[in-house]
PDB file of N, CA, C and O in Angstrom, chain B, residues numbered from 101:
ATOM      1  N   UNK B 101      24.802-133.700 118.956  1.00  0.00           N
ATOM      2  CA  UNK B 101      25.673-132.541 118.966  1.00  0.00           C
ATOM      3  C   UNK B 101      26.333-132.469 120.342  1.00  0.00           C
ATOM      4  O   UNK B 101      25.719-132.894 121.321  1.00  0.00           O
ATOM      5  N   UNK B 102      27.681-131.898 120.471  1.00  0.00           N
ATOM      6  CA  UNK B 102      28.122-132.166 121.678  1.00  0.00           C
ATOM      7  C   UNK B 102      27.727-130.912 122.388  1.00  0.00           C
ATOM      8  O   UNK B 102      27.285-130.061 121.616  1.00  0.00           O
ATOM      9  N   UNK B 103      27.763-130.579 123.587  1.00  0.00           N
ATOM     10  CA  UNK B 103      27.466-130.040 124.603  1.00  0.00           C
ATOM     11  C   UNK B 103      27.824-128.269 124.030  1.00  0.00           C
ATOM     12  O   UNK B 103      27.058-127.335 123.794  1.00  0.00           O
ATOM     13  N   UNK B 104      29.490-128.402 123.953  1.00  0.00           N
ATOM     14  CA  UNK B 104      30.114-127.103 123.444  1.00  0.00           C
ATOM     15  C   UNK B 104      29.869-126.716 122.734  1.00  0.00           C
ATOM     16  O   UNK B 104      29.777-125.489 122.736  1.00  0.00           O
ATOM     17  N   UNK B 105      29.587-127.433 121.630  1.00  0.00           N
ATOM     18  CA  UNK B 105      29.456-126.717 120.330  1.00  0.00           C
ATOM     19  C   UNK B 105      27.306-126.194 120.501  1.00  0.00           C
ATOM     20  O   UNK B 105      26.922-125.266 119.789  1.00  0.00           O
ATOM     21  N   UNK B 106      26.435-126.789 121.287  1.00  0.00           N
ATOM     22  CA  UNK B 106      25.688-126.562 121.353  1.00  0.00           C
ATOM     23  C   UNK B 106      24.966-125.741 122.022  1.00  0.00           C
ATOM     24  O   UNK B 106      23.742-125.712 121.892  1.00  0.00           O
ATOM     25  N   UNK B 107      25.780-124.773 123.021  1.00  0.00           N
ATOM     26  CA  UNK B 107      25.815-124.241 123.924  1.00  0.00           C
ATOM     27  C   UNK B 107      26.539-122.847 123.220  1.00  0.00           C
ATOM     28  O   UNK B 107      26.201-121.721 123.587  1.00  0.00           O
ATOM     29  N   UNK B 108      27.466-123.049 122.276  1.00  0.00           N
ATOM     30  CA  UNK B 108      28.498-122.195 121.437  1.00  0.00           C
ATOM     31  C   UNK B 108      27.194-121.357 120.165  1.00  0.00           C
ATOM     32  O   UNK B 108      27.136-120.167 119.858  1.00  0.00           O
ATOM     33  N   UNK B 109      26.298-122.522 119.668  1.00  0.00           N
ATOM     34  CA  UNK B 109      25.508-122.355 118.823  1.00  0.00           C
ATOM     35  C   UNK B 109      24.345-121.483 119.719  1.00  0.00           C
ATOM     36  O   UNK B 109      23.950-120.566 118.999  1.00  0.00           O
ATOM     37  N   UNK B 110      23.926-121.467 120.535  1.00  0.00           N
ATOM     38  CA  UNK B 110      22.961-120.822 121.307  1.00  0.00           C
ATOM     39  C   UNK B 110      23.253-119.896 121.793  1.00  0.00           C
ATOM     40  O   UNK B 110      22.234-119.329 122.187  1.00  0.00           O
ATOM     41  N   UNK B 111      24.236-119.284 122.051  1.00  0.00           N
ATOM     42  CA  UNK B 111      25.292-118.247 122.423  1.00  0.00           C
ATOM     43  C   UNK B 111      24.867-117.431 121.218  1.00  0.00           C
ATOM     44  O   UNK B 111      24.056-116.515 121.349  1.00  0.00           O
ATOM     45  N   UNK B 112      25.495-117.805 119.833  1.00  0.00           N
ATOM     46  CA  UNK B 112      25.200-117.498 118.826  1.00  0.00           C
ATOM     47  C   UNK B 112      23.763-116.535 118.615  1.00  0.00           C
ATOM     48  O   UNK B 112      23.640-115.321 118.450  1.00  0.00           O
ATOM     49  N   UNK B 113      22.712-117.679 118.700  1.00  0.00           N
ATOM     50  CA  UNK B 113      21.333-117.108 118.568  1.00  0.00           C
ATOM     51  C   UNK B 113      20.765-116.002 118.843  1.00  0.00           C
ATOM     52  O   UNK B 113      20.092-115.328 118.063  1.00  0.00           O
ATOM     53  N   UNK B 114      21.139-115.642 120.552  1.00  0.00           N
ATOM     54  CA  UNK B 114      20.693-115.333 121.185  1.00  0.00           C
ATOM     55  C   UNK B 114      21.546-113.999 121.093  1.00  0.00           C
ATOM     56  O   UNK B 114      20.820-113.049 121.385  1.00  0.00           O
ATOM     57  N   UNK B 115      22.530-113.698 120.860  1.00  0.00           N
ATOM     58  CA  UNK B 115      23.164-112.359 120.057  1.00  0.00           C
ATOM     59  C   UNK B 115      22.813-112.306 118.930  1.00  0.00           C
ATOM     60  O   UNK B 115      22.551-111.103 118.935  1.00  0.00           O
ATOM     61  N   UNK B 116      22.462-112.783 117.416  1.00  0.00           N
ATOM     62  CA  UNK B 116      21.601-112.586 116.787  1.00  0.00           C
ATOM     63  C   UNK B 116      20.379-111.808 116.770  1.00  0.00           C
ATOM     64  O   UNK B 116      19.822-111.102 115.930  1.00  0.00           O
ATOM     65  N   UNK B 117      20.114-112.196 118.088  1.00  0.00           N
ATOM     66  CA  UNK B 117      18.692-112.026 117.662  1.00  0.00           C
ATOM     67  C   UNK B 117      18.320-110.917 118.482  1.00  0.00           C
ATOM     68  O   UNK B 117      17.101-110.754 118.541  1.00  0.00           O
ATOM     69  N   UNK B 118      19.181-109.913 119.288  1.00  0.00           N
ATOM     70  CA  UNK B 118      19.447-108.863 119.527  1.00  0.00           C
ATOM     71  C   UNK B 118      19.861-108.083 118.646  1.00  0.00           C
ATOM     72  O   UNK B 118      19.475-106.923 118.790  1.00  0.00           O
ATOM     73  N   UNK B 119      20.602-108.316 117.656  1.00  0.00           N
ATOM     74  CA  UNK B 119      20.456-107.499 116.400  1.00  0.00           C
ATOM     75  C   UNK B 119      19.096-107.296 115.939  1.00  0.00           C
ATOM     76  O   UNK B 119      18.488-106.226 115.932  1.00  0.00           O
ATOM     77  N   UNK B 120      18.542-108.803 115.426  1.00  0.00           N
ATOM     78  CA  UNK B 120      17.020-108.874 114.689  1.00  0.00           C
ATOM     79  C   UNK B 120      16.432-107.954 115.788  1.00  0.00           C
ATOM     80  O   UNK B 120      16.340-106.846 115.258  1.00  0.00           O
ATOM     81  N   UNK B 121      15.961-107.879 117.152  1.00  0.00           N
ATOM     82  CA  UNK B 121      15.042-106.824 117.906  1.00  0.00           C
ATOM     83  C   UNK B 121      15.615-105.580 117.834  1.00  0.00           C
ATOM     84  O   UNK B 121      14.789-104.670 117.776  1.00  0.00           O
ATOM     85  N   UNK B 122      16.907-105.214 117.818  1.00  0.00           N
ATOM     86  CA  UNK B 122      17.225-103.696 117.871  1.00  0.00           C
ATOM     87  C   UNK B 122      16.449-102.966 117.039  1.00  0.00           C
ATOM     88  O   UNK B 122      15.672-102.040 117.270  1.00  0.00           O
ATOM     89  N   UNK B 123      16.961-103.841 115.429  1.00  0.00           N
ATOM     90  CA  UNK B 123      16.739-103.618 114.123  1.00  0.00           C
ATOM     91  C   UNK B 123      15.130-103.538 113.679  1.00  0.00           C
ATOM     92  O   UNK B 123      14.735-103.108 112.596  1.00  0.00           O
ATOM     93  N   UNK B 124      14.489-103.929 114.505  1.00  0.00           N
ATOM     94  CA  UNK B 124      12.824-103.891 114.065  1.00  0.00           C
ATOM     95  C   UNK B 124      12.462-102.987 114.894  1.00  0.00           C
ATOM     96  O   UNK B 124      11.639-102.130 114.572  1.00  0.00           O
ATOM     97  N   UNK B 125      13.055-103.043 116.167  1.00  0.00           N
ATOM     98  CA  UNK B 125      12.264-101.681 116.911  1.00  0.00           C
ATOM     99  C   UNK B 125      12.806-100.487 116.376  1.00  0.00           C
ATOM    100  O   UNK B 125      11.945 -99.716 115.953  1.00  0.00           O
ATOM    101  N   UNK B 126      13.846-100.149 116.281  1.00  0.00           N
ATOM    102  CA  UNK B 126      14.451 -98.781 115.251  1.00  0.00           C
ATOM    103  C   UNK B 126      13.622 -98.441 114.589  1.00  0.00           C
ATOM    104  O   UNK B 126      12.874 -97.464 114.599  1.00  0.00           O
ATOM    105  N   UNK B 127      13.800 -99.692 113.663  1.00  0.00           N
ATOM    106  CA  UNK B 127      12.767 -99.403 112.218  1.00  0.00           C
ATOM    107  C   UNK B 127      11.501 -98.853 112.161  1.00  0.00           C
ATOM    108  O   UNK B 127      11.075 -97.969 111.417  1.00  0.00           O
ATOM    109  N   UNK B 128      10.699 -99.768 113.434  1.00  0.00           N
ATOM    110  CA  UNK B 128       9.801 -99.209 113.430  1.00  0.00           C
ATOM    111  C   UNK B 128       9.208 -97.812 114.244  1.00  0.00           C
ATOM    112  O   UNK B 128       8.093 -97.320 114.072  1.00  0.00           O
ATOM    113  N   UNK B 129      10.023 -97.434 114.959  1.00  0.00           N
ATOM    114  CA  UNK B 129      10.074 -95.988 115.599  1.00  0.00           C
ATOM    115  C   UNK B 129      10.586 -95.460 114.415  1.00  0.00           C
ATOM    116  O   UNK B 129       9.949 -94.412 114.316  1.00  0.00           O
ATOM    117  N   UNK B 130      11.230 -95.511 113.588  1.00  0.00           N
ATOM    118  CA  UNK B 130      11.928 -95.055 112.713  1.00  0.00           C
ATOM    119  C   UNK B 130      12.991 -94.116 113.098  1.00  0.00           C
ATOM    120  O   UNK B 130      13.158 -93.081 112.453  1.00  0.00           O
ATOM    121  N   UNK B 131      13.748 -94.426 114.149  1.00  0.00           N
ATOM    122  CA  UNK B 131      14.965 -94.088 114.852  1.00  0.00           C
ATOM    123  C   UNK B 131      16.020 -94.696 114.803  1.00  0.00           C
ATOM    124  O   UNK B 131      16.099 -95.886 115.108  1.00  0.00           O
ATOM    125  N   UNK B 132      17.328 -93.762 114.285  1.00  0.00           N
ATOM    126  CA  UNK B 132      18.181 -94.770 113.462  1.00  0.00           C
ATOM    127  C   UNK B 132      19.283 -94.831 114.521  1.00  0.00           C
ATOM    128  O   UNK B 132      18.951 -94.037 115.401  1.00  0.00           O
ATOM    129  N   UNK B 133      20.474 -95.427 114.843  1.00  0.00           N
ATOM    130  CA  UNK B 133      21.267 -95.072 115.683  1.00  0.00           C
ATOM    131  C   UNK B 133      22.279 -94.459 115.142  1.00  0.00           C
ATOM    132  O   UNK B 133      22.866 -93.642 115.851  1.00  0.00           O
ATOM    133  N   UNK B 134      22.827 -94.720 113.539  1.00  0.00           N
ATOM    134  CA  UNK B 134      23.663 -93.742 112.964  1.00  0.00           C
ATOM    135  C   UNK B 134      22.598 -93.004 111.866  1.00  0.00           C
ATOM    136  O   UNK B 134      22.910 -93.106 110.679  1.00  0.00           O
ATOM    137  N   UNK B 135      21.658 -92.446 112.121  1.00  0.00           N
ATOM    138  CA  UNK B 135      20.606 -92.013 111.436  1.00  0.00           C
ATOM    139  C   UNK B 135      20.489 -92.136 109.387  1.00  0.00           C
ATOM    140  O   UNK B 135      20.202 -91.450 108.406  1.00  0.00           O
ATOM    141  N   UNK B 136      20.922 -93.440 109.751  1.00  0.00           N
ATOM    142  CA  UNK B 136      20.672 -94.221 107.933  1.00  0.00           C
ATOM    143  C   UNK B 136      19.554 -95.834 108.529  1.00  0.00           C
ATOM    144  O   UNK B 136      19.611 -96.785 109.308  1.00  0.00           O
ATOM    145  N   UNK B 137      18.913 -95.394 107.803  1.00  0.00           N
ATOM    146  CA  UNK B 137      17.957 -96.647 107.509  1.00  0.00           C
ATOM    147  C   UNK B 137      18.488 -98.069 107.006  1.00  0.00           C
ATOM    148  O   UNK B 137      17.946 -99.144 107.261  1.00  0.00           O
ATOM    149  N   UNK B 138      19.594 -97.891 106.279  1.00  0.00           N
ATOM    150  CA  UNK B 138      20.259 -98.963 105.445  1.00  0.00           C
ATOM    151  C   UNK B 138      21.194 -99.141 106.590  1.00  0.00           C
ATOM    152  O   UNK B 138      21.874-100.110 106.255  1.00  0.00           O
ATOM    153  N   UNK B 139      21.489 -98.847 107.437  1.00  0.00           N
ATOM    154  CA  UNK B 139      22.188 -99.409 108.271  1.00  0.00           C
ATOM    155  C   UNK B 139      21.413-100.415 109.029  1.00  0.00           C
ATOM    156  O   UNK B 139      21.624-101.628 109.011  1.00  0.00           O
ATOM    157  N   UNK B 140      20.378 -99.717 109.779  1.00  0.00           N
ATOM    158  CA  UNK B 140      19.402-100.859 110.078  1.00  0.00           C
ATOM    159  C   UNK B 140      19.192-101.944 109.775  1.00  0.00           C
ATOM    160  O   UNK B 140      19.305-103.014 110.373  1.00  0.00           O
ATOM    161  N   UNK B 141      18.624-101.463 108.052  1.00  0.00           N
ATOM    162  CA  UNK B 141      18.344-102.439 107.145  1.00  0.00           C
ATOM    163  C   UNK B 141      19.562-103.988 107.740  1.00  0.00           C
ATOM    164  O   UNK B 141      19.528-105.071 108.324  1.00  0.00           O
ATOM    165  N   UNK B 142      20.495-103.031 107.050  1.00  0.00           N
ATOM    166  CA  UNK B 142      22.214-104.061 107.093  1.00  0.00           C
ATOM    167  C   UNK B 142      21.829-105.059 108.350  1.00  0.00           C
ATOM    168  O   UNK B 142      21.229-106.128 108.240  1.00  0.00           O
ATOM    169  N   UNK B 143      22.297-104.483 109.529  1.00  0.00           N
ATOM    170  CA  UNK B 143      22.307-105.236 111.201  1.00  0.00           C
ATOM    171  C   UNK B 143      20.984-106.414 111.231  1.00  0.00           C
ATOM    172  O   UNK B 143      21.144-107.531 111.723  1.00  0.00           O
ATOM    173  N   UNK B 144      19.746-105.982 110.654  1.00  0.00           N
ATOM    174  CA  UNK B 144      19.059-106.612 110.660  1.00  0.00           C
ATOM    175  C   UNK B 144      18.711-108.257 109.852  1.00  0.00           C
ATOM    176  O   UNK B 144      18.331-109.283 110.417  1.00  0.00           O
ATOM    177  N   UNK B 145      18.985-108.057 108.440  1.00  0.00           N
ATOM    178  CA  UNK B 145      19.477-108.489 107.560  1.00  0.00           C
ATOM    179  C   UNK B 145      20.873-109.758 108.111  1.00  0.00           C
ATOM    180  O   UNK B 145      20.997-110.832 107.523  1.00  0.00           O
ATOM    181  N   UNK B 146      21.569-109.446 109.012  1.00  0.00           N
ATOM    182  CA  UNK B 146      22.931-109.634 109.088  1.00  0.00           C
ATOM    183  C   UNK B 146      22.296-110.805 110.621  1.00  0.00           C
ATOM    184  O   UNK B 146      22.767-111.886 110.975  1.00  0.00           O
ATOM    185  N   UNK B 147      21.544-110.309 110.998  1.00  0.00           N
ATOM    186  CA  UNK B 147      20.858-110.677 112.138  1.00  0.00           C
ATOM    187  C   UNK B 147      20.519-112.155 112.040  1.00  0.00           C
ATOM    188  O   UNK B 147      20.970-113.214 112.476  1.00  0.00           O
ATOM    189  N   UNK B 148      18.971-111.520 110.848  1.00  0.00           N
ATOM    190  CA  UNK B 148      18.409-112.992 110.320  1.00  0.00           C
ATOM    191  C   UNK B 148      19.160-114.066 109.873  1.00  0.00           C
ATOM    192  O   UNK B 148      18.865-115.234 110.127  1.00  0.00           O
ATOM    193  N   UNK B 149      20.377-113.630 109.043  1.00  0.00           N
ATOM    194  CA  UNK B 149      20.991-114.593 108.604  1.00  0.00           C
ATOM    195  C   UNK B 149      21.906-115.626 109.435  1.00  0.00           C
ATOM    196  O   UNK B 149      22.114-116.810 109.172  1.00  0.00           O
ATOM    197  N   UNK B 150      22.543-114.626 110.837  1.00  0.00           N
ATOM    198  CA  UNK B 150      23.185-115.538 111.843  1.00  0.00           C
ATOM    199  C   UNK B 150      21.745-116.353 112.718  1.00  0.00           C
ATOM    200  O   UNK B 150      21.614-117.460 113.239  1.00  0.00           O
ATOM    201  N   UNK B 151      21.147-115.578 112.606  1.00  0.00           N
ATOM    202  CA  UNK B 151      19.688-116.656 113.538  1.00  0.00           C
ATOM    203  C   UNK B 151      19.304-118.125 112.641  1.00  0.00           C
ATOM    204  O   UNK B 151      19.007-119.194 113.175  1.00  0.00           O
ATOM    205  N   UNK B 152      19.382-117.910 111.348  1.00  0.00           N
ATOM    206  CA  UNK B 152      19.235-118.746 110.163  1.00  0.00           C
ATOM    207  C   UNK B 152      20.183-119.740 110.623  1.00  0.00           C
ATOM    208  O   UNK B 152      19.768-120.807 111.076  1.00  0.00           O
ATOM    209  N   UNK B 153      21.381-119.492 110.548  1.00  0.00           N
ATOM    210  CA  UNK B 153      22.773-120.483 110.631  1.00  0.00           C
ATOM    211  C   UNK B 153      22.778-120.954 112.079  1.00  0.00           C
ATOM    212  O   UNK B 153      23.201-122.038 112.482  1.00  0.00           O
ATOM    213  N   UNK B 154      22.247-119.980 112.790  1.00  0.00           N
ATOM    214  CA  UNK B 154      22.428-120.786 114.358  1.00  0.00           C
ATOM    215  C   UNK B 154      21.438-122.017 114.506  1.00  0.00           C
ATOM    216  O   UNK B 154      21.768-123.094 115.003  1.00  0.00           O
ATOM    217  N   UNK B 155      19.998-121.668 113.935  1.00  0.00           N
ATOM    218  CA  UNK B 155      18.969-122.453 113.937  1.00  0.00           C
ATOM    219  C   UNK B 155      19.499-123.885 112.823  1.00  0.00           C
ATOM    220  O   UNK B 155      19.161-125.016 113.171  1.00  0.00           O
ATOM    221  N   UNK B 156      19.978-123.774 112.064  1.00  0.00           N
ATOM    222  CA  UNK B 156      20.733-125.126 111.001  1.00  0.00           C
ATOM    223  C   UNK B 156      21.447-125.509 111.806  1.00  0.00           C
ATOM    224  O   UNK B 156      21.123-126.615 112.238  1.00  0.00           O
ATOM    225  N   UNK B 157      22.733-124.882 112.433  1.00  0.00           N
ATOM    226  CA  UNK B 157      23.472-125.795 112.615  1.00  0.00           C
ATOM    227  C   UNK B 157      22.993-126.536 114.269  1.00  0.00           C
ATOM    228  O   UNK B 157      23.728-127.447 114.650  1.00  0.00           O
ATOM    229  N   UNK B 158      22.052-126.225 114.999  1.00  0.00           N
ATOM    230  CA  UNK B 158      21.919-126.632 116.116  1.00  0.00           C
ATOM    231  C   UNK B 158      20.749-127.797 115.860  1.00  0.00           C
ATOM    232  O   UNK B 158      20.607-128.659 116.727  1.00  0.00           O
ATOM    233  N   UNK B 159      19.952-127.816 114.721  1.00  0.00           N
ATOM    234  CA  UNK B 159      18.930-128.489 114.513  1.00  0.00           C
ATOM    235  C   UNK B 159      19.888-129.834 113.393  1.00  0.00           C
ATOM    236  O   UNK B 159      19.519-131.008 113.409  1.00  0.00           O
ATOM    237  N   UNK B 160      20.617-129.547 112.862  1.00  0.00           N
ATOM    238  CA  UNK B 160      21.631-130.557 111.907  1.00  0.00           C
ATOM    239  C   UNK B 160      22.808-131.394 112.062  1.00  0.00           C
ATOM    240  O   UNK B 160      23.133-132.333 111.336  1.00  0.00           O
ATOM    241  N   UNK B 161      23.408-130.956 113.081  1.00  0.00           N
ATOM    242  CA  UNK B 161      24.984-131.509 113.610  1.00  0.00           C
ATOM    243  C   UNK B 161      24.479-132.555 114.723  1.00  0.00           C
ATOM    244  O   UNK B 161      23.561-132.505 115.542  1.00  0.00           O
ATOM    245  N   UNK B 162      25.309-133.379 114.463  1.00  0.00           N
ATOM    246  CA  UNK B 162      25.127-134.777 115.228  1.00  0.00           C
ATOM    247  C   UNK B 162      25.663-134.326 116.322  1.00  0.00           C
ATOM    248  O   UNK B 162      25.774-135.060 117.303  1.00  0.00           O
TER     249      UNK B 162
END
């Protein structure tokens, strides 16, 4: 994988996955920031899935 794009992909992650921690500590204080749970839910959800894609494409691309 070249440098940029791997560095681009980790960039990625690592904002991800500041969603995924917002979203679990909320949850679990049960403190919402627009006081809906399904929002949480959402960011979190939305989280895993860019951590998912960051983790493929940095572990898959030549």
């Amino acid at each position: 994988m070249k440098k940029v794009k791997h560095v681009f992909w980790e960039t990625i992650l690592i904002l991800s996955s500041v969603l995924v921690f917002r979203s679990m500590w909320l949850l679990m204080d049960e403190v919402s920031l627009f006081y809906k749970v399904s929002v949480l839910a959402t960011t979190l959800i939305i989280g895993l899935v860019v951590c998912g894609i960051a983790y493929y494409r940095m572990a898959h691309t030549n």
